[in-house]
C-alpha positions, 0 to 999 in steps of 0.5 A, spaced: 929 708 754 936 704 756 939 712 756 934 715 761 934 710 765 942 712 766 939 717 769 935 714 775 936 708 778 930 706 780 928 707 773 933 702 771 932 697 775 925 697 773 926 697 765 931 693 766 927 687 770 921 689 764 926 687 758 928 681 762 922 678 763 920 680 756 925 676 753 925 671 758 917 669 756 920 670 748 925 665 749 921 660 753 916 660 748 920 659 743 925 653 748 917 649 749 916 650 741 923 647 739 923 642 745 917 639 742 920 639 735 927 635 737 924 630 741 918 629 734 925 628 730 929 625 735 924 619 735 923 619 728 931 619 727 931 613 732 925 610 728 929 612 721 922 616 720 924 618 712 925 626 712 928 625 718 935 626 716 933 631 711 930 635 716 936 635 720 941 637 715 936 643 713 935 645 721 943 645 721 944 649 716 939 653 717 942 656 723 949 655 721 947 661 716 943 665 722 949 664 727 954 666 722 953 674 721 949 675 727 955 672 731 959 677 727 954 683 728 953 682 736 961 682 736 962 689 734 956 691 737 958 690 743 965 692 743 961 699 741 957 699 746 962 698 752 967 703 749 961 709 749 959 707 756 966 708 758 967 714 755 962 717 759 965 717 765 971 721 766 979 717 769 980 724 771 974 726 775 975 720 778 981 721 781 980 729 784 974 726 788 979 721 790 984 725 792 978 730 795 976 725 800 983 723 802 985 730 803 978 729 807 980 724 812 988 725 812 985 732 815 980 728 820 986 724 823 990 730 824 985 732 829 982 727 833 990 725 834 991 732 837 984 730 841 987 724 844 993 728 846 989 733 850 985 727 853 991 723 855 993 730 858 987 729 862 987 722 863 993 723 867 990 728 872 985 723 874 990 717 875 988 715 882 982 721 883 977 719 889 969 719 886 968 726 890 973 730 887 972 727 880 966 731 879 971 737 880 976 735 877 972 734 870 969 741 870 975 744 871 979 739 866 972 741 860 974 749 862 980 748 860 979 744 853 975 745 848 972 739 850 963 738 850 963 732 855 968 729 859 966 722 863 969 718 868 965 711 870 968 705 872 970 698 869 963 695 871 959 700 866 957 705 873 959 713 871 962 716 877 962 724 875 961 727 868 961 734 866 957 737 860 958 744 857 950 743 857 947 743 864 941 741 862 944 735 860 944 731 866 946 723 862 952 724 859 952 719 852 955 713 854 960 709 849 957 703 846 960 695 847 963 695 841 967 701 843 969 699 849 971 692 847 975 695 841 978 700 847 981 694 852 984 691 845 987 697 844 988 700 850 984 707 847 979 708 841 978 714 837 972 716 831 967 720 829 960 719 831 954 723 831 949 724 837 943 726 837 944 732 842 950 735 840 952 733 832 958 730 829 963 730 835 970 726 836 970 720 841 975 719 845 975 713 850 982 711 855 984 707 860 985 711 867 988 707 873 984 708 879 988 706 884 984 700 888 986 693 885 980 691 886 975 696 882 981 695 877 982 700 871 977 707 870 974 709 864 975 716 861 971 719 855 972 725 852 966 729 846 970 734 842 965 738 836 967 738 830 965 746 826 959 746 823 964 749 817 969 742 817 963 738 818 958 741 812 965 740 807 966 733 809 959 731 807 959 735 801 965 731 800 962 724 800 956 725 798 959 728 792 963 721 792 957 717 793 953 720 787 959 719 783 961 712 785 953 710 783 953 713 777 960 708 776 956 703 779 951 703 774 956 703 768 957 695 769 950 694 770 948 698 763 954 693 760 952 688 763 944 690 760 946 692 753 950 684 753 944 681 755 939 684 751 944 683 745 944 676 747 938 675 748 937 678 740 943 673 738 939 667 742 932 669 739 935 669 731 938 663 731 931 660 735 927 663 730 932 660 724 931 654 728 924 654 728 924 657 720 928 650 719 922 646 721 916 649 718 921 650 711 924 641 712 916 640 714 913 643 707 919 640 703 919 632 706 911 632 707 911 629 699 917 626 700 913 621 706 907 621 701 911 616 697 914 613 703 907 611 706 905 608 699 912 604 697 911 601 704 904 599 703 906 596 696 913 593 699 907 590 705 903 586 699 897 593 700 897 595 692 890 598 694 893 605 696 892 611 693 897 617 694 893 624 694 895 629 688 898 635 690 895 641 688 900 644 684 902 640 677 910 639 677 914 634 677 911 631 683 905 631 681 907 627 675 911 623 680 905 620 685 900 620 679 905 614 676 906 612 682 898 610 683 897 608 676 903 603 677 900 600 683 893 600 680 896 595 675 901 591 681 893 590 684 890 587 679 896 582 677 897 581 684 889 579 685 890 574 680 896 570 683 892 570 690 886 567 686 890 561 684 895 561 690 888 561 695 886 555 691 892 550 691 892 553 699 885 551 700 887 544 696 894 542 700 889 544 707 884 539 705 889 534 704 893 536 711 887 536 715 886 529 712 892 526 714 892 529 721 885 526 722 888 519 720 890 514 724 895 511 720 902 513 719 903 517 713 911 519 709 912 521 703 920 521 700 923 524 694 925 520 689 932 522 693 929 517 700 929 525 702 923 526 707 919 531 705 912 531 709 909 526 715 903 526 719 902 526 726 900 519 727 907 517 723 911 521 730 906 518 735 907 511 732 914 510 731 914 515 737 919 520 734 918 528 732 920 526 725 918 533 723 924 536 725 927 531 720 924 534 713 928 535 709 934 530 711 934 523 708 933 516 710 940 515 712 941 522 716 935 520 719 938 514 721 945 516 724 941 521 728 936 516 731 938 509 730 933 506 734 928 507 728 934 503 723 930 496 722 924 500 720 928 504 716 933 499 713 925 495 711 924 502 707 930 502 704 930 495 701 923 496 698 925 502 696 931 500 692 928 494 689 923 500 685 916 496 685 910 500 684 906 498 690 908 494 696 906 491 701 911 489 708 910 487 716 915 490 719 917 488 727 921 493 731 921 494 739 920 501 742 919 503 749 913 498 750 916 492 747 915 488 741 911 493 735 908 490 729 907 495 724 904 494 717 907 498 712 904 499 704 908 503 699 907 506 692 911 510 687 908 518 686 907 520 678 911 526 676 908 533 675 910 538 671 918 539 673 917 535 680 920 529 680 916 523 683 917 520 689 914 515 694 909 515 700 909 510 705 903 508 709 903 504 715 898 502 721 900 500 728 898 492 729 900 491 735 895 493 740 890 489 734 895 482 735 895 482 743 888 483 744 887 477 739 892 473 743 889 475 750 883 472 747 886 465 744 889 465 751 883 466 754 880 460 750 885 456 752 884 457 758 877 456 759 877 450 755 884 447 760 879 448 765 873 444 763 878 439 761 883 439 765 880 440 772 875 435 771 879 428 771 884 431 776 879 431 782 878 422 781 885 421 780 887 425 787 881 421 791 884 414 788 890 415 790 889 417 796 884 410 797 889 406 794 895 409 800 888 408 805 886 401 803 894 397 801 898 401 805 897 397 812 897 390 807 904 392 804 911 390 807 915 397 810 919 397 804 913 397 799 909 401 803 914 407 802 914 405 795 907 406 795 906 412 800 911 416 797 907 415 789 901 416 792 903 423 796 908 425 789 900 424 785 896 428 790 901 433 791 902 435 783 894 434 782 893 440 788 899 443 783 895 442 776 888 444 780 892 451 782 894 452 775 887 450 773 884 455 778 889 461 775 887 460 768 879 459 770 880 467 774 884 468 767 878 467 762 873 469 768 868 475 765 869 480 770 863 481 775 865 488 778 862 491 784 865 498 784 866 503 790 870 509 792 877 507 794 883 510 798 888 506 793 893 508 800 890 504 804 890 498 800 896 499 799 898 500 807 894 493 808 897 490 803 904 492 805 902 489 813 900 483 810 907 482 806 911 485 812 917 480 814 925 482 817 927 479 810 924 484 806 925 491 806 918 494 805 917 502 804 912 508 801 912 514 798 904 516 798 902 522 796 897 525 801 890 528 799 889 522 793 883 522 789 880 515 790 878 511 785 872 507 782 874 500 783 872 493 785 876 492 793 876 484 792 880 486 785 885 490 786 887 487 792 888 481 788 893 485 783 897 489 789 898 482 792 900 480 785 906 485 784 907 485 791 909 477 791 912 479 784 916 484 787 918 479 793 921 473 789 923 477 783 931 475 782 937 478 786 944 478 784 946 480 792 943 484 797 936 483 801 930 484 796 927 492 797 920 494 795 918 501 794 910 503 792 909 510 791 903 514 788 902 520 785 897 524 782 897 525 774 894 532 771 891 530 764 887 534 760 881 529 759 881 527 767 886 526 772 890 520 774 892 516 780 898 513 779 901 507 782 908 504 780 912 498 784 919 498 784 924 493 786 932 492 787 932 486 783 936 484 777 930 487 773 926 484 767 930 479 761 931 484 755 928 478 750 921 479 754 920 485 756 915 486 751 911 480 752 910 481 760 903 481 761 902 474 756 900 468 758 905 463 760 911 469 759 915 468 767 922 467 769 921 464 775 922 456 775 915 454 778 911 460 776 904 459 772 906 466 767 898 468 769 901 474 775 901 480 771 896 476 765 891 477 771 894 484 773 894 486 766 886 484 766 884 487 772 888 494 770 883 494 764 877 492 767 878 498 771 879 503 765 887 503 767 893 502 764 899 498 766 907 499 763 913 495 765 920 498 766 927 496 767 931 502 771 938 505 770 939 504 776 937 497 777 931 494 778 925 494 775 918 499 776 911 496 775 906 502 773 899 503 774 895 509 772 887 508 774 881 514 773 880 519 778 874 520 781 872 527 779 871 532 785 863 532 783 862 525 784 857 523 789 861 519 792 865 519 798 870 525 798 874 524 803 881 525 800 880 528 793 883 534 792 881 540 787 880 539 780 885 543 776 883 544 768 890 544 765 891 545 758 
């Protein structure tokens, strides 16, 4: 099919267009199949895919094998192919047309040189013609020569005479642009050119001088025929020529064709053994990945899979078959130990919900003092994460956080002395100040090859402890008032009538004597009647009468009324502040307690400053309103700072020690929850923290601001 096709171009192009498209649709299916597979084994050889790898050597080899022969067979079949095309074209016949066709063109040239000397001859007679004798002249020049048309016109492209040895020919054959141009370049053209009218002629165009400078130069033309003979010989010529040089014309293109076909059977084998390589790597590693899947599932704790039997019985066979009897028999021993590992895991939940539950703090130590479990509540009383600490000892944990050295230095000494059981208070200080934690001990039974150890129990007193204080204050206070308040009335009316009735009997100096004794007990009864009246508000039941309040405003009241150039007030309020459910009387009462505390608080220097500021906090059960105190003084005594909120506890010489007892007492008649502070930076905060009013709360709602669910 490629021979015939030698012969007819057309034919060519069309077999040729056909073998290309055929292959290439080949080709693509076969770049599509294999695409699809690399990109498969590529993402398994990333993922380490088992077979992966195998299959990649097996499509290596696979192609090295195909490409090697073929390889060799493509080279001398091509080196055949382009030795037989050119073999049939002839070197010699190749050069006779060529030297024909010079021959042909040398024998041209001779001519139409000897055609433009005639016209130059011609040209000089019509140097400076008039237009009325030109016409004459080139009938006359046209006569004498072998000329078919002679034509005179001017540079303008205007003819001014012509001759034609036709007379029925009136417009003679003007020369094109690019003639003229190439003339005025040149200074005269000479070709051949083929007319409709009178055939293949040789052209001739000059320059002739017209003698007007003006008009500037004419042109002159001249058509001299070329003989029917000499005419028919040259285009034999080329045509012959012609036929030849496509006939070498197609010989690249067969060798380019015939290469191309070869290739394309290279490319199409080394494909195909590509493609051969994964069906043949996909059938040999398919078991492989059986046994794969099944060692993952075994290596992952599932003993329950089974791996399908291959349909022949060979090595393979016995090989899965093993697999699956080894697994059956994993299962059942695994079954067992899960069994009995389930229970001592339902045992060990049981007993760490219990211990999360308790409210007492729960430790147990090795025989080593090392920490080995700790419950919730031992972390939020000693307000440590000691969880982070098991598997460290006493003395680490020690060194890590010293703040907890006189609870575990108590530990360590009941430790050491071995008793079975235990029991000790222990006193420490934390954040809060003072805590009073009562602490049980006991020695743990060996089991098995276990060591035994220790397990310490312990219970935060200190809440218990206050509130039995506050109540045995509040007590005293309520009986000081009734004892106390009813004398101090009748001694105050008797020395003011012992000054009223003996003061203007008594000579000047006993009279001074006795009004300044008088004035001295009047004034220390109205001190004892307002400290009676302090512990009497102390021990008084709360008798609140609630309402939704805007604390800022309270606190802006409170400020205008405390606002003096001694003292430097300030307010960071937090706009949009929920209000409160609160008695106004109250907590008017314990912002002027903490303002006057703030006020008379001891400086060491510099004008006292106080600052309130608010603050909503997001809780997870409701929101709080907080409310903190600050002052630049010289901050709370370290030796009392937990003790604040007690009775009779002051730093003020002639303070009662029931300011921050009543604020404390208010706080908590409010739900709320009060905390005292010295800062780093000097000073010392006092921090309130009061429920919210919820946003559904059918009260007033200017100032509540959206509820937000956190947690």
């Amino acid at each position: 099919m490629m021979g015939a096709a030698t012969e007819n171009s057309a034919q060519f192009d069309r077999v040729y267009s056909l073998l290309v498209l055929v292959n290439i649709v080949g080709l693509v299916i076969l770049l599509v199949l294999l695409a699809v597979n690399f990109q498969r084994l590529r993402r398994q050889y990333r993922e380490r895919v088992v077979g992966s790898r195998m299959t990649l050597r097996l499509i290596v080899i696979f192609v090295v094998l195909a490409l090697m022969p073929v390889s060799i067979v493509f080279y001398f079949s091509l080196q055949f192919l382009h030795r037989s095309i050119d073999s049939w074209f002839d070197v010699r016949v190749e050069q006779a047309l060529n030297d024909s066709l010079s021959l042909s063109r040398l024998a041209l040239n001779s001519r139409m040189r000897n055609m433009v000397g005639k016209t130059e001859t011609m040209a000089l007679t019509l140097t400076d013609i008039s237009e009325t004798q030109a016409a004459l002249r080139l009938n006359d020049l046209r006569d004498d020569s072998d000329s078919t048309e002679l034509m005179l016109m001017a540079s303008s492209g205007r003819i001014i005479a012509s001759s034609n040895i036709d007379p029925i020919i009136i417009v003679p054959n003007k020369p094109t642009a690019v003639m003229l141009s190439q003339m005025r370049s040149n200074g005269r053209y000479f070709g051949l050119d083929t007319t409709a009218d009178l055939g293949l002629h040789v052209r001739v165009l000059l320059e002739v001088p017209s003698g007007e400078p003006i008009a500037g130069p004419r042109i002159f033309q001249a058509l001299f025929p070329v003989s029917k003979r000499v005419s028919k010989l040259t285009d034999s010529v080329q045509e012959a020529h012609a036929q030849y040089e496509r006939l070498v014309y197609l010989r690249e293109p067969l060798k380019f064709s015939f290469t191309l076909t070869l290739s394309l059977v290279l490319l199409l084998t080394v494909l195909v053994a590509a493609w051969a390589a994964f069906l043949s790597a996909r059938r040999l590693v398919y078991p492989i990945q059986v046994l794969a899947t099944g060692t993952r599932a075994v290596a992952s704790g599932n003993y329950d899979q089974r791996l399908p039997l291959p349909g022949n019985d060979d090595e393979m066979g016995f090989l899965v078959q093993s697999f699956n009897d080894m697994t059956r028999r994993i299962g059942l021993a695994q079954s067992d130990a899960q069994h009995s590992q389930q229970q001592a895991e339902s045992q060990r939940a049981y007993l760490e919900a219990v211990l999360r539950r308790l409210s007492s703090g729960v430790l147990t130590l090795s025989r080593d003092q090392i920490l080995r479990t700790v419950n919730d509540a031992a972390c939020d009383i000693l307000e440590t994460k000691l969880d982070a600490y098991i598997g460290c000892s006493l003395s680490e944990i020690r060194n890590e956080n010293p703040k907890l050295g006189i609870f575990l230095d108590s530990l360590d000494e009941r430790l050491v002395q071995g008793q079975a059981e235990w029991v000790e208070e222990v006193t420490r200080f934390n954040s809060h100040g003072r805590q009073a934690l009562m602490c049980r001990g006991a020695t743990l039974p060996g089991v098995g090859n276990m060591s035994a150890g220790h397990v310490i129990v312990f219970d935060d007193f200190t809440t218990l402890i206050r509130a039995q204080r506050d109540a045995a204050w509040g007590e005293v206070a309520r009986r000081l008032a009734h004892e106390i308040k009813n004398p101090l009335t009748p001694i105050q009316l008797s020395a003011e009538r012992m000054r009223h009735c003996y003061l203007p009997k008594l000579s000047k100096e006993e009279g001074d004597l006795l009004d300044r004794s008088t004035n001295t007990i009047v004034q220390q009864v109205e001190v004892m009647i307002k400290m009676v009246n302090a512990f009497s508000e102390y021990a008084r039941a709360p008798r609140l009468e609630t309402v939704a309040l805007n604390i800022n405003r309270l606190i802006e009241e409170a400020l205008d009324l405390y606002s003096s150039d001694s003292v430097i007030f300030s307010a960071d309020l937090a706009d949009d502040l929920p209000k409160i459910e609160a008695d106004r009387g109250r907590i008017r009462q314990l912002l002027n307690n903490l303002i006057k505390n703030a006020i008379e608080a001891p400086h060491s220097s510099g004008r006292p400053q106080v600052t309130v500021m608010t603050r909503l906090i997001r809780g997870q059960v409701t929101d709080l309103v907080e409310m903190d105190i600050v002052d630049n003084g010289d901050g709370f005594p370290d030796d009392i700072i937990g003790e604040l909120f007690e009775p009779y506890v002051t730093t003020k010489p002639k303070g009662t020690g029931l300011g921050l007892a009543i604020v404390k007492k208010i706080v908590e008649e409010h739900g709320g929850i009060v905390r005292a502070q010295n800062l780093t930076a000097g000073g010392a905060a006092v921090m309130i923290r009061f429920p919210a009013l919820a946003r559904d709360t059918p009260k007033p709602s200017d100032g509540v601001i959206e509820e937000k669910t956190t947690g």
